[in-house]
py3Dmol code that shows the C-alpha trace and the ligand (Angstrom):
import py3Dmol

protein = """\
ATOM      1  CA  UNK A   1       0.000   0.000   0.000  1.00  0.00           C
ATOM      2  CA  UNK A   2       2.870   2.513   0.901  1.00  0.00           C
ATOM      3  CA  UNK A   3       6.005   1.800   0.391  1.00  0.00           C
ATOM      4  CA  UNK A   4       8.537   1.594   3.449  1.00  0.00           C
ATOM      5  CA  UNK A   5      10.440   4.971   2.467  1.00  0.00           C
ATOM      6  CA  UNK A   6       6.695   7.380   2.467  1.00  0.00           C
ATOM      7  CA  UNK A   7       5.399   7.337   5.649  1.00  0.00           C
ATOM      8  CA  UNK A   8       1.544   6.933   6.031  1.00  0.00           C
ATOM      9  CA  UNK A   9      -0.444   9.510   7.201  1.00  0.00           C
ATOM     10  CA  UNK A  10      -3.665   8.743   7.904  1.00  0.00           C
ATOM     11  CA  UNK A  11      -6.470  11.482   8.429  1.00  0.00           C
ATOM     12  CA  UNK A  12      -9.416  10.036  11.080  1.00  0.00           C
ATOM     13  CA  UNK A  13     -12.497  12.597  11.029  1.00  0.00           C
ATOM     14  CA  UNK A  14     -14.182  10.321  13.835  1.00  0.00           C
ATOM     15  CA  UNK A  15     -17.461  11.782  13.600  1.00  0.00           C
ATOM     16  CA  UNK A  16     -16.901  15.581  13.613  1.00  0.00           C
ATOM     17  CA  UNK A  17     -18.512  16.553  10.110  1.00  0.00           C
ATOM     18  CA  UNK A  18     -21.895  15.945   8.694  1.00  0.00           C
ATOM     19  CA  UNK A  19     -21.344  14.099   5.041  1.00  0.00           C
ATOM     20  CA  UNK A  20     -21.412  17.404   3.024  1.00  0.00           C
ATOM     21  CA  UNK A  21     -18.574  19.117   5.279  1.00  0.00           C
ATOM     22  CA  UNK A  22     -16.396  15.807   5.339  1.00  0.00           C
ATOM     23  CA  UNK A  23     -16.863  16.350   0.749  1.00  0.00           C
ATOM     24  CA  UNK A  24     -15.947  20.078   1.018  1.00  0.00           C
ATOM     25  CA  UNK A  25     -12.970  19.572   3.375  1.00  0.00           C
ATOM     26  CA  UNK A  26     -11.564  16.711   1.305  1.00  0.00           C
ATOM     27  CA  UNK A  27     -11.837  18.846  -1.737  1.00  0.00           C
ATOM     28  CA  UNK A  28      -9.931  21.594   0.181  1.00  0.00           C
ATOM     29  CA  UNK A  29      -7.027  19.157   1.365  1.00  0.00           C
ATOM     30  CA  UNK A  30      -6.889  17.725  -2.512  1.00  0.00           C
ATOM     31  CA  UNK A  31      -6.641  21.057  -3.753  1.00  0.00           C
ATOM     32  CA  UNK A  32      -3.673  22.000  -0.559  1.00  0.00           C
ATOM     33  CA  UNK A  33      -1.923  18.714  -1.719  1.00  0.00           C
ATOM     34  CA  UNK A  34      -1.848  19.152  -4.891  1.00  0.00           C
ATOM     35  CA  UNK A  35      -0.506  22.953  -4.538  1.00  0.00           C
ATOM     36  CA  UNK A  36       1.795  21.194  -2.010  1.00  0.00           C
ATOM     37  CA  UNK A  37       3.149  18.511  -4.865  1.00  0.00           C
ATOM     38  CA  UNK A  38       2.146  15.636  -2.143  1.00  0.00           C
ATOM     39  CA  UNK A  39       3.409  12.092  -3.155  1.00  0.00           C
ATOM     40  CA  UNK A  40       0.995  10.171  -4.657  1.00  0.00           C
ATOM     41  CA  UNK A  41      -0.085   7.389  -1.965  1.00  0.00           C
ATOM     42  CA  UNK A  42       0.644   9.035   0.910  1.00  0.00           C
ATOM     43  CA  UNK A  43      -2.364  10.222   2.093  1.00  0.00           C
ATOM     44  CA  UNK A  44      -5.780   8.054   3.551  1.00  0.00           C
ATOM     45  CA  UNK A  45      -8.990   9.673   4.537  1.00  0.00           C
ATOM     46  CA  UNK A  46     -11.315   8.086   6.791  1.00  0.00           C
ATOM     47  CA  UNK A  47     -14.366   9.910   6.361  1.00  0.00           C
ATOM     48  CA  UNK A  48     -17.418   9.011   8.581  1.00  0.00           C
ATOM     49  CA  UNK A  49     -19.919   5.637   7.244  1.00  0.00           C
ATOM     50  CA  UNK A  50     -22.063   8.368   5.426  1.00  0.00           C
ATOM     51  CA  UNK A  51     -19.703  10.343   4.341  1.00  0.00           C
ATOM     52  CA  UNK A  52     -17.226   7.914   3.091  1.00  0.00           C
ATOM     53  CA  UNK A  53     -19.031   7.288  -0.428  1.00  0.00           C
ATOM     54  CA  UNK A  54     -19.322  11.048  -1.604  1.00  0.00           C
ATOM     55  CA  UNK A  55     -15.762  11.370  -0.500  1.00  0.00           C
ATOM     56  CA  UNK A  56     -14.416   8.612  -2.176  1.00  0.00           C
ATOM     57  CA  UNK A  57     -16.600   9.502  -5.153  1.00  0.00           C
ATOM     58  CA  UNK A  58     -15.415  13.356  -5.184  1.00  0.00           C
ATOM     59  CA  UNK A  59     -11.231  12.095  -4.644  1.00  0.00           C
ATOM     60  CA  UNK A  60     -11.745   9.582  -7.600  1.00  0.00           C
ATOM     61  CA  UNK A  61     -13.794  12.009 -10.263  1.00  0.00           C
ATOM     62  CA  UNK A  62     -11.457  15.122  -9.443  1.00  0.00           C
ATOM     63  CA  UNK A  63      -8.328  14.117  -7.851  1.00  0.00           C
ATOM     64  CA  UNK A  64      -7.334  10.925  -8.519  1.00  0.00           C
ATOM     65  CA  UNK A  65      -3.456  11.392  -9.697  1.00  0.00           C
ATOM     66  CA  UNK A  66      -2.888  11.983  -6.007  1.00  0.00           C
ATOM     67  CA  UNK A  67      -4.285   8.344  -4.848  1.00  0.00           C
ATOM     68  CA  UNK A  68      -5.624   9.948  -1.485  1.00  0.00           C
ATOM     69  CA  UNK A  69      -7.106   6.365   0.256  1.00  0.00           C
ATOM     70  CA  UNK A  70     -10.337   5.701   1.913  1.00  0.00           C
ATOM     71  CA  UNK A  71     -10.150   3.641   5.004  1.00  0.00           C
ATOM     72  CA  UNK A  72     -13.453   3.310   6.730  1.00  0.00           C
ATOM     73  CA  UNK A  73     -13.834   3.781  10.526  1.00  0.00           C
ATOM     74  CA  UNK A  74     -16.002   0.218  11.581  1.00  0.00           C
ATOM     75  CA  UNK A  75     -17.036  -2.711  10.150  1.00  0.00           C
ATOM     76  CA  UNK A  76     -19.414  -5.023  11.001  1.00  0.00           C
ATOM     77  CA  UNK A  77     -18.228  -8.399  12.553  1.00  0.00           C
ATOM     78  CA  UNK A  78     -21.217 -10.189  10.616  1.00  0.00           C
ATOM     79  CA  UNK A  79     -21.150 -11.295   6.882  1.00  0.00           C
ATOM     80  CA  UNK A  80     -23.929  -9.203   4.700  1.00  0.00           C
ATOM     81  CA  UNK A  81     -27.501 -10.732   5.242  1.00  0.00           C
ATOM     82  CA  UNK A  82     -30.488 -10.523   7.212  1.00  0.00           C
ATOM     83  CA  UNK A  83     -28.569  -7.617  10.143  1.00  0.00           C
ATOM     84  CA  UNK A  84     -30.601  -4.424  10.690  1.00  0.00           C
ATOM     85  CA  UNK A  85     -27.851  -1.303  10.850  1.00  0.00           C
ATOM     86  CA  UNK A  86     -24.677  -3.075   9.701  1.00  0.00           C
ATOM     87  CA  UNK A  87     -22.395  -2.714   7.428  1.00  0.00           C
ATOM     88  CA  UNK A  88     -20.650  -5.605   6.537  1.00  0.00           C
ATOM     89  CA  UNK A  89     -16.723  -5.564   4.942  1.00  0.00           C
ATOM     90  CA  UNK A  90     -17.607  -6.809   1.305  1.00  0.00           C
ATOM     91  CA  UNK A  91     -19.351  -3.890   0.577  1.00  0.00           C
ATOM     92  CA  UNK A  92     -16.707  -1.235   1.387  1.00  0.00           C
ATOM     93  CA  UNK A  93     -15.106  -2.754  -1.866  1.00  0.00           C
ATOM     94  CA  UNK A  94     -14.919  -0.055  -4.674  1.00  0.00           C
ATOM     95  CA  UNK A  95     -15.077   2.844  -1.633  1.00  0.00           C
ATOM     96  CA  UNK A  96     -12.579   1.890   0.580  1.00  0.00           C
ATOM     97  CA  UNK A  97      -9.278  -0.039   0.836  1.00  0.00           C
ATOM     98  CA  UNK A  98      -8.780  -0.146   4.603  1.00  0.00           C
ATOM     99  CA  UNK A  99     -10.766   0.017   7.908  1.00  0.00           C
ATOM    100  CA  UNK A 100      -9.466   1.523  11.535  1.00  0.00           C
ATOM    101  CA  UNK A 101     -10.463  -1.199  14.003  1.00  0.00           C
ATOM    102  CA  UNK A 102     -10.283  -1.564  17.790  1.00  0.00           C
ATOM    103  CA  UNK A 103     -10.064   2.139  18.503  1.00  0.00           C
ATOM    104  CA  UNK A 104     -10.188   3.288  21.871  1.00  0.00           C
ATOM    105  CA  UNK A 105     -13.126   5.190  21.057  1.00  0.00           C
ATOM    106  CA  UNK A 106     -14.982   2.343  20.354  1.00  0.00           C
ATOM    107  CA  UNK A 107     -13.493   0.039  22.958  1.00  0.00           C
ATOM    108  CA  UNK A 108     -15.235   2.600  25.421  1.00  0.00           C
ATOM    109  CA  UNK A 109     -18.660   1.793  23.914  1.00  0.00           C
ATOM    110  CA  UNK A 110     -17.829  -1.735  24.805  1.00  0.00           C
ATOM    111  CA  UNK A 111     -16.334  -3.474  21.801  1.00  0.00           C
ATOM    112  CA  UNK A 112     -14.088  -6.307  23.210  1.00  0.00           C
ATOM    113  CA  UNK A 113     -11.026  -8.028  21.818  1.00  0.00           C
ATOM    114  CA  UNK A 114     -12.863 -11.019  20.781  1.00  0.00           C
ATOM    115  CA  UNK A 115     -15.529  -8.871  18.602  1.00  0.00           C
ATOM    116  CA  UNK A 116     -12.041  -6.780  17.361  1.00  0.00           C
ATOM    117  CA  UNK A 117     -10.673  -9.804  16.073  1.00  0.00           C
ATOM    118  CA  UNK A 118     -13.907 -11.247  14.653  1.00  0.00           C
ATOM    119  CA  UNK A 119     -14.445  -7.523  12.780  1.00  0.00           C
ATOM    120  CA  UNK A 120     -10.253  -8.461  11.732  1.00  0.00           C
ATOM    121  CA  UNK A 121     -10.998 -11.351  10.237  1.00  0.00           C
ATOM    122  CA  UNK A 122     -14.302 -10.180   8.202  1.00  0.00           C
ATOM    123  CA  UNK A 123     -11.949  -7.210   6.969  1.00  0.00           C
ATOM    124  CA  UNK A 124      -9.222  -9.343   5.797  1.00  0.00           C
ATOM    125  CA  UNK A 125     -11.494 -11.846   4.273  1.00  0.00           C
ATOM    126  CA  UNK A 126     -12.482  -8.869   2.317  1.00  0.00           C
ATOM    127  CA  UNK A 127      -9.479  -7.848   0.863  1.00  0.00           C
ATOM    128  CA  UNK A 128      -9.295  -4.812   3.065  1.00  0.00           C
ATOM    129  CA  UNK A 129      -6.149  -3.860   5.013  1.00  0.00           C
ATOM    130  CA  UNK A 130      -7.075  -3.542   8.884  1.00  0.00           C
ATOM    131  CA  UNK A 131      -5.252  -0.551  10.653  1.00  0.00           C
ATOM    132  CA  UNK A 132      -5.770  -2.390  14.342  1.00  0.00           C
ATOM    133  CA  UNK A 133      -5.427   0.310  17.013  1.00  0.00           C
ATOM    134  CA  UNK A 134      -3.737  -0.735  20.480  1.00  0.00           C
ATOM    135  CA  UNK A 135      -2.678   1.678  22.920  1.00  0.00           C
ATOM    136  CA  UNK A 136      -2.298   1.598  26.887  1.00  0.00           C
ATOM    137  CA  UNK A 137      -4.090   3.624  29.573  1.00  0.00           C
ATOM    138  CA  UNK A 138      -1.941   4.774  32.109  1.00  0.00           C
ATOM    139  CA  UNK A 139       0.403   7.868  31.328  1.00  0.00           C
ATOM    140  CA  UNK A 140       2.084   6.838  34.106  1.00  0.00           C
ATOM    141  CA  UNK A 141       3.073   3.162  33.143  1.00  0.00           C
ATOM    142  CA  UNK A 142       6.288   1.913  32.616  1.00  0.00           C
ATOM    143  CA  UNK A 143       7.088   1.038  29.070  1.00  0.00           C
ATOM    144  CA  UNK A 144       7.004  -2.581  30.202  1.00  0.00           C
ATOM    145  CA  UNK A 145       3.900  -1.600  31.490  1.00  0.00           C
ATOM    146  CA  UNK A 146       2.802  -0.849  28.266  1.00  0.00           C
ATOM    147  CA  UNK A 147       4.829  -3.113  25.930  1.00  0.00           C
ATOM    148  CA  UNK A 148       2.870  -5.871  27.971  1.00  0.00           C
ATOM    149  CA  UNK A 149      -0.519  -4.111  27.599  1.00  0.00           C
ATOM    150  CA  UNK A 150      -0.276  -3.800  24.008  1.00  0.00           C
ATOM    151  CA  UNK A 151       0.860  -7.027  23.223  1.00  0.00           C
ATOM    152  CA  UNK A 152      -2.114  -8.679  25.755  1.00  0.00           C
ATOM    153  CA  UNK A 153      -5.024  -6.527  23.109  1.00  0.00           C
ATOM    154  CA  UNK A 154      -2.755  -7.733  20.363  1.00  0.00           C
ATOM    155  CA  UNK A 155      -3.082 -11.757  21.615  1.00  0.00           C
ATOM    156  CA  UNK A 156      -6.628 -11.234  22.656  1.00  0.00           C
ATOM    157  CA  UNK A 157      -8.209  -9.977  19.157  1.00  0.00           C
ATOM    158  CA  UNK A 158      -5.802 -12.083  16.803  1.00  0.00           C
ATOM    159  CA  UNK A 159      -6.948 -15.280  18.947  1.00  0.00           C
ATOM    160  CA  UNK A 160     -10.532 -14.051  17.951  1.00  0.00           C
ATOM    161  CA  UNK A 161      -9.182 -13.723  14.157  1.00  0.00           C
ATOM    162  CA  UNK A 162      -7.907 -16.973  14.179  1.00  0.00           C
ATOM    163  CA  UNK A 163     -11.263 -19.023  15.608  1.00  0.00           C
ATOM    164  CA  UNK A 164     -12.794 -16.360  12.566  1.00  0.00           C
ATOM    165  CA  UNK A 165     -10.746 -18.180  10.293  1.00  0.00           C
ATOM    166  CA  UNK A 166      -8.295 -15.496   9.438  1.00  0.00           C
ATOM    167  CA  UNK A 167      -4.549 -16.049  10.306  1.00  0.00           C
ATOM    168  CA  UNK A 168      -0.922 -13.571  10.645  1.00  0.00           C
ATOM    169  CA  UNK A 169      -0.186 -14.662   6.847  1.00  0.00           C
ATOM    170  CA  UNK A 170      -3.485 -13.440   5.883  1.00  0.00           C
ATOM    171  CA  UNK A 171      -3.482 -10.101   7.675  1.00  0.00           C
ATOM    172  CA  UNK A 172      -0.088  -9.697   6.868  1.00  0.00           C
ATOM    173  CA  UNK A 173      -1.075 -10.603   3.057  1.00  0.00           C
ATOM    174  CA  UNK A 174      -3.758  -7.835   2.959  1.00  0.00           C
ATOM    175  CA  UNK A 175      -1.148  -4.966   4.268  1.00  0.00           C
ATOM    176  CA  UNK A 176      -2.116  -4.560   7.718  1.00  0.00           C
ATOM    177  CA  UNK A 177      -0.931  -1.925  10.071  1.00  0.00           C
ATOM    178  CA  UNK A 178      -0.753  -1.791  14.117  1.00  0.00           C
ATOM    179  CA  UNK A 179      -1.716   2.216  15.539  1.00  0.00           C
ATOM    180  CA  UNK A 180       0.095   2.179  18.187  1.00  0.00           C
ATOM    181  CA  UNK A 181      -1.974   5.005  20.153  1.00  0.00           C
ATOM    182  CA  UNK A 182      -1.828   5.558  23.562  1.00  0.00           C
ATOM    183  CA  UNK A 183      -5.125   5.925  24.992  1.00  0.00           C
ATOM    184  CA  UNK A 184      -3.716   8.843  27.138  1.00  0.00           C
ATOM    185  CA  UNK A 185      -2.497  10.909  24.485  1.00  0.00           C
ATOM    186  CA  UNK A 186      -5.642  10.966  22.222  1.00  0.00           C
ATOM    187  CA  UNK A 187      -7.043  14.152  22.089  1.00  0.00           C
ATOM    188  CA  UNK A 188      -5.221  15.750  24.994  1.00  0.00           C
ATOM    189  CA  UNK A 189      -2.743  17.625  22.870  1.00  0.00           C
ATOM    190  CA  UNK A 190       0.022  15.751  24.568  1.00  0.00           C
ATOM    191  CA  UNK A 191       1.347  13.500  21.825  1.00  0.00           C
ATOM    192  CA  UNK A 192       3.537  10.229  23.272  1.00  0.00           C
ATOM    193  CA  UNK A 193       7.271  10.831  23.475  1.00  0.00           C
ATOM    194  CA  UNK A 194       8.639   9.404  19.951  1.00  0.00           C
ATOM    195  CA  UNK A 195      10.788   7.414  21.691  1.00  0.00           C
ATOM    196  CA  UNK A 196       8.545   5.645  23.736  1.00  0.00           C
ATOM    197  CA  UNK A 197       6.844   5.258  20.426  1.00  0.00           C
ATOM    198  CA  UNK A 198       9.605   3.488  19.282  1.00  0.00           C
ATOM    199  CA  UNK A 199      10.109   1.582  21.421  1.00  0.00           C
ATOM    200  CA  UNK A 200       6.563  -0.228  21.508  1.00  0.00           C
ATOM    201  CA  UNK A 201       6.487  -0.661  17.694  1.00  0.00           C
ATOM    202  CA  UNK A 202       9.592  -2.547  18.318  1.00  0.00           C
ATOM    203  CA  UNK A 203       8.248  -4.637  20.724  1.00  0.00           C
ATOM    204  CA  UNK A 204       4.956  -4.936  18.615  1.00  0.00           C
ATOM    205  CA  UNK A 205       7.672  -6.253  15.584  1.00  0.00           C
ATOM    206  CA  UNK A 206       9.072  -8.222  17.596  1.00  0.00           C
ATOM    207  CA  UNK A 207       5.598 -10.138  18.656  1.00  0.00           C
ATOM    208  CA  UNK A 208       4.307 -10.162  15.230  1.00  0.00           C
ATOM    209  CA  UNK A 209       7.166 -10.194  12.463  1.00  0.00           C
ATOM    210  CA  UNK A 210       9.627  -7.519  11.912  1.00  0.00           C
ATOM    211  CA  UNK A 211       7.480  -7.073   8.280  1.00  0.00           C
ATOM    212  CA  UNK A 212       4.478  -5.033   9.862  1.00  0.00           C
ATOM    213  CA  UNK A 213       3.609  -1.888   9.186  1.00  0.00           C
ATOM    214  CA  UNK A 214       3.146   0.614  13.037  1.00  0.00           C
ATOM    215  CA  UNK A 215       1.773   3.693  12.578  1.00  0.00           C
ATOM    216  CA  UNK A 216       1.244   6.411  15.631  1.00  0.00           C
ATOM    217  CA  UNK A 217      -1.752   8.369  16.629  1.00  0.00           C
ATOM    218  CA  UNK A 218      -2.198  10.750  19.397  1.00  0.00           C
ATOM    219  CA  UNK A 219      -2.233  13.890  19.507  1.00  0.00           C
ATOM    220  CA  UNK A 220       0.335  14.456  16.264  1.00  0.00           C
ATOM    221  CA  UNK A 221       0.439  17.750  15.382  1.00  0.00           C
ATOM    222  CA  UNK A 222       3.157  19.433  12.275  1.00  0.00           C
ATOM    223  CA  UNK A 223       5.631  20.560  14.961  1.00  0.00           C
ATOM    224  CA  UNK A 224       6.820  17.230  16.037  1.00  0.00           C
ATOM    225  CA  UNK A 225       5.295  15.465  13.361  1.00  0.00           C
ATOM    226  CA  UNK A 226       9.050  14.551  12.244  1.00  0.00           C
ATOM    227  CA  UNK A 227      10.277  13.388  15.211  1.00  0.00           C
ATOM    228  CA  UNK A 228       8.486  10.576  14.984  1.00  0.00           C
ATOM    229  CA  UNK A 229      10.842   8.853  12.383  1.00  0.00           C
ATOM    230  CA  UNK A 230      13.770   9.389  14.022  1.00  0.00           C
ATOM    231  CA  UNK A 231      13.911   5.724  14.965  1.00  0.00           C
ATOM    232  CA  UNK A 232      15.556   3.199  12.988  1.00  0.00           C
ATOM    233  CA  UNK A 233      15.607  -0.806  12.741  1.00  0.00           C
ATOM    234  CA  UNK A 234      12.912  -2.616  14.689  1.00  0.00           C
ATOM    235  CA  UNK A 235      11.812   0.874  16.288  1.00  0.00           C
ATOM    236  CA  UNK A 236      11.095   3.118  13.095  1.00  0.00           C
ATOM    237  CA  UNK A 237       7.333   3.881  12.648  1.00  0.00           C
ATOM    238  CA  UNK A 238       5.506   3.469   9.190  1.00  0.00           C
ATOM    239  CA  UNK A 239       3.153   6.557   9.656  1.00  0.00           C
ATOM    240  CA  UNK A 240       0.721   8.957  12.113  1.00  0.00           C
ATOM    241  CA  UNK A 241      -2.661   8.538  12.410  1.00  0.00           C
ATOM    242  CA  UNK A 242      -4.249  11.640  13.335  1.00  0.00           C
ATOM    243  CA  UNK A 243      -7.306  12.758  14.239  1.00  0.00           C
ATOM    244  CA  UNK A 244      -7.853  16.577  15.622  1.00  0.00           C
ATOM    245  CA  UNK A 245      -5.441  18.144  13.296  1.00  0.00           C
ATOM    246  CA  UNK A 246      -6.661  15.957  10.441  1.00  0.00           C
ATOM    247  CA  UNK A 247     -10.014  18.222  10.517  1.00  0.00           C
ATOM    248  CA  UNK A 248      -8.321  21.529   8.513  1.00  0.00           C
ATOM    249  CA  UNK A 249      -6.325  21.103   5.085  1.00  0.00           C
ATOM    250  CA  UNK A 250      -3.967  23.349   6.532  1.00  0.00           C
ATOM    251  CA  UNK A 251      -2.614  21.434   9.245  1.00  0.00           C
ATOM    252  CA  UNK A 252      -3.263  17.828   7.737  1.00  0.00           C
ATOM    253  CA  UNK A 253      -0.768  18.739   5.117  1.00  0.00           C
ATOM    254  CA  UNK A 254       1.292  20.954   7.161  1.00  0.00           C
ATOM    255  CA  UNK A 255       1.736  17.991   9.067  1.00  0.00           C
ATOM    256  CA  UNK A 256       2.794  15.994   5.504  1.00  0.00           C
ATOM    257  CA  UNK A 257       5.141  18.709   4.864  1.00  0.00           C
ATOM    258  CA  UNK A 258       7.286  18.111   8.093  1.00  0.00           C
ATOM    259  CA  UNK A 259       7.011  14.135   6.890  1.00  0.00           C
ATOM    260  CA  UNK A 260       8.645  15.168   3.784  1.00  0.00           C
ATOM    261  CA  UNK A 261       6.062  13.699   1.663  1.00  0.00           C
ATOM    262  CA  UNK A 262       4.457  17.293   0.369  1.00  0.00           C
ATOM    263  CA  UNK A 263       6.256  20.657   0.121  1.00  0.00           C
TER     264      UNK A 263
END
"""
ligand_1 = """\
9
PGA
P -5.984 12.934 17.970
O -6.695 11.532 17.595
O -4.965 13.202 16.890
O -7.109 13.934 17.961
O -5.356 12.751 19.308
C -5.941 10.456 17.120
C -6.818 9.241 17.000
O -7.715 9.038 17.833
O -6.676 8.457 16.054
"""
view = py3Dmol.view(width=600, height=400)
view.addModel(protein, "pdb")
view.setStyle({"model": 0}, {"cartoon": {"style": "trace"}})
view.addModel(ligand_1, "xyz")
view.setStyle({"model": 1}, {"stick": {}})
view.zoomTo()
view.show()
């Protein structure tokens, strides 16, 4: 999906705009990137469920050269039939090419590991690329503390992949990424040290394979946006995932700029 030398950067609107705002701010950031020369690829959108059609719609018709991507923020964990209110992971095909699952956000409304894993698995199945959020609780933890947290939600939802029928090979087939995003940092305007940042996608490598793909997302903002690739080897980070300062063209791409990947 990216390659390992352009870092991902991944803009999550959560569900701050109505559909017609979320179209009229992606227009604006197309029109900022391309005024900004941003690599093609380096870019993903994930728009709200309604909004995530016109989007992808509007970024194909008018602005396709710059291959902005469309990662949805849910899935269903159910395959498409007879279920009231979901939507299931086969028909995201055509809109969007990868799905944020197991945010914190929606942990807090009660989604477990075991229904993570089992959403996983129908995302995989689907040909979609899952960017699985983990992230510990306690700004105070060691990183031990939260190595071991990170890699106990890790265990718990791939265990629920596997009984789904999905395996490592196949997530890792499909492109799948690992937010590391500490539950502490979201939204507080206190981004994670990049070191500490690091040093969990290093121990998240060295769990899964040294292959995968770990973004970070808490709190990034353009300032230190860079810092966060300072890290080499095991510890180097693939991307941000951002969510506040994803919500104004200005600072999405300023944010791009300090990656290197616009101007
Ligand atoms: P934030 O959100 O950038 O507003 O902290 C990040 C996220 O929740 O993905």
């Amino acid at each position: 999906m990216t390659n390992r030398d352009t870092p991902l950067l991944v803009a999550n609107w959560k569900a701050n705009l109505a559909p017609a705002e979320e179209v009229a701010l992606a227009g604006q950031i197309a029109t900022e990137a391309t005024r900004r020369e941003t690599k093609p690829g380096s870019l993903m959108i994930a728009p709200s469920t309604l909004g995530a059609v016109p989007v992808a719609s509007l970024l194909a018709r008018e602005h396709g050269s710059l291959q902005i991507g469309i990662a949805a923020q849910d899935v269903s964990a159910l395959e498409p039939g007879a279920h009231t209110g979901e939507g299931p992971a086969p028909h995201l095909l055509g809109i969007a090419r990868a799905v944020i699952l197991g945010h914190s956000e929606r942990r807090d409304l009660g989604e477990t590991g075991a229904l993570i894993g089992k959403k996983v698995a129908r995302a995989v199945a689907a040909g979609l690329s899952p960017i699985v959020c983990v992230g510990d609780r306690d700004r105070e933890a060691t990183t031990e503390q939260r190595c071991d947290e990170v890699r106990a939600q890790w265990h718990e939802l791939m265990e629920s992949a596997v009984q789904s029928g999905s395996s490592l090979a196949a997530l890792i087939d499909v492109g799948v990424f690992i937010a590391y995003e500490p539950v502490w940092a979201i939204g507080s305007g206190d981004a994670a040290d990049p070191e500490l940042a690091g040093r969990v996608a290093a121990a998240l490598r060295g769990l899964i394979t040294d292959e995968v793909k770990v973004l970070y997302g808490g709190s990034v903002r353009a300032e230190r946006a860079s810092s966060f690739f300072a890290g080499g080897g095991a510890a180097r980070l693939d991307g941000l995932l951002v969510g506040g300062a994803s919500l104004s063209s200005e600072s999405l791409l300023d944010i791009s700029t300090a990656l290197g990947t616009s101007r």
